[in-house]
N, C-alpha and C positions, 0 to 999 in steps of 0.2 A: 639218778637215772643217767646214763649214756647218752653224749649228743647223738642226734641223726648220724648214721654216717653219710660221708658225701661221695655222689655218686656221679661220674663224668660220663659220656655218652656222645662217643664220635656218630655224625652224624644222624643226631638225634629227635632231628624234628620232623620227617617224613618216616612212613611207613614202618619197618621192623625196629628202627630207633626209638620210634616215638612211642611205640606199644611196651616198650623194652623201658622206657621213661616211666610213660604213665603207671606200669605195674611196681618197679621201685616206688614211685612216690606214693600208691599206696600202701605197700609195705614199710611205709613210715622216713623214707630216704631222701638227702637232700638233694636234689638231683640239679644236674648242668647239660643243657645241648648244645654240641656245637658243629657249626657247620659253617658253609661258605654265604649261603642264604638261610641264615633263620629268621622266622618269622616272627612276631614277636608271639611268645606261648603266654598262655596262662599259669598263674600260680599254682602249684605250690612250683612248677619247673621254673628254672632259670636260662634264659638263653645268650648266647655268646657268637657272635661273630666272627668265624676263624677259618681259614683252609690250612687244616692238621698237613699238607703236603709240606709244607715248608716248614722246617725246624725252628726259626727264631721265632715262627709264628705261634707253632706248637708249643714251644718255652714258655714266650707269654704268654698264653692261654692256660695252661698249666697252673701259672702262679697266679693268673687271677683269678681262675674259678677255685681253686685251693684258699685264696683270701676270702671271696665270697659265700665256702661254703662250711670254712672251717677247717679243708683239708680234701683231698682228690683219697677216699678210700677205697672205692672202687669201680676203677680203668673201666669201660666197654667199649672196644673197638670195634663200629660197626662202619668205620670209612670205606668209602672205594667209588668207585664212579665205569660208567657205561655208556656207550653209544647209543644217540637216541636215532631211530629211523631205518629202512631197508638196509638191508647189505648191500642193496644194490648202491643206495643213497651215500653208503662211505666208501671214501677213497682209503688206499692202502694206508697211505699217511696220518689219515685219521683215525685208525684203526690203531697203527702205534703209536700213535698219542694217548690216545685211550687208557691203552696198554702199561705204558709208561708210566703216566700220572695214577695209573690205580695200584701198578706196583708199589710207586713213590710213596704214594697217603696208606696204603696196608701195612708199611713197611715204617712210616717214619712216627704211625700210630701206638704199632707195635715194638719199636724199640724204645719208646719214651711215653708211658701211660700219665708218668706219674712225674713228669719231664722240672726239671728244676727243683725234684724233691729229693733223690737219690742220687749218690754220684756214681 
C-alpha cells in the first residue's frame, strides 16, 4: 500500500483552508496547515507556524512539514490577507500595505509550493 500522500495547506486553519484540510484528511491525506496564527488543530491535521510571505520562512517550512509528513505532495495555496474594517476606517497607506503583503504571500506561495524540494 502507498504512504498517505502529504498534503501542505497555505493558510490552512481558518475558513476555505481549513475545509480544504478537513476534506483531504478524509480522503485519507497527511495533511500540514500553515499560517501566521495557527491554532493548535486537532489530529489527524498538523499545524505549523509560519508567514509563507517571507521566503526563508517558506524554505523552512517546506522542509519541515516535508520531514514531518514524508514529503510536501501536494502544494495548496490558499495565502493572502485583507483589510479588516470600513473603507472609511483605512487609510490609503493601509490599503497598500494590504495590497503589498497579499501580492508578496500569493506570489512567494506560488513560486515555491514545494520550496527546498526542487531546484
Amino acid at each position: 500500500m502507498c504512504p498517505a500522500p502529504g498534503t501542505v495547506i497555505t493558510s490552512g486553519a481558518p475558513g476555505i483552508g481549513r475545509a480544504t484540510a478537513d476534506l483531504q484528511a478524509a480522503r485519507g491525506a497527511d495533511v500540514a496547515v500553515l499560517g501566521p496564527d495557527v491554532p493548535a488543530v486537532d489530529k489527524p491535521l498538523h499545524g505549523y507556524t509560519a508567514d509563507v510571505s517571507h521566503d526563508t520562512v517558506l524554505r523552512a517550512a517546506a522542509d519541515t512539514t516535508a520531514d514531518g509528513l514524508g514529503g510536501n505532495d501536494i502544494p495548496v495555496n490558499n495565502a493572502g490577507s485583507g483589510a479588516v474594517g470600513t473603507v472609511e476606517d483605512n487609510t490609503d497607506d493601509g490599503r497598500r500595505h494590504e495590497r503589498d503583503r497579499r501580492r508578496r504571500v500569493q506570489l512567494q506561495a506560488a513560486r515555491r509550493p514545494r520550496a527546498g524540494h526542487h531546484p
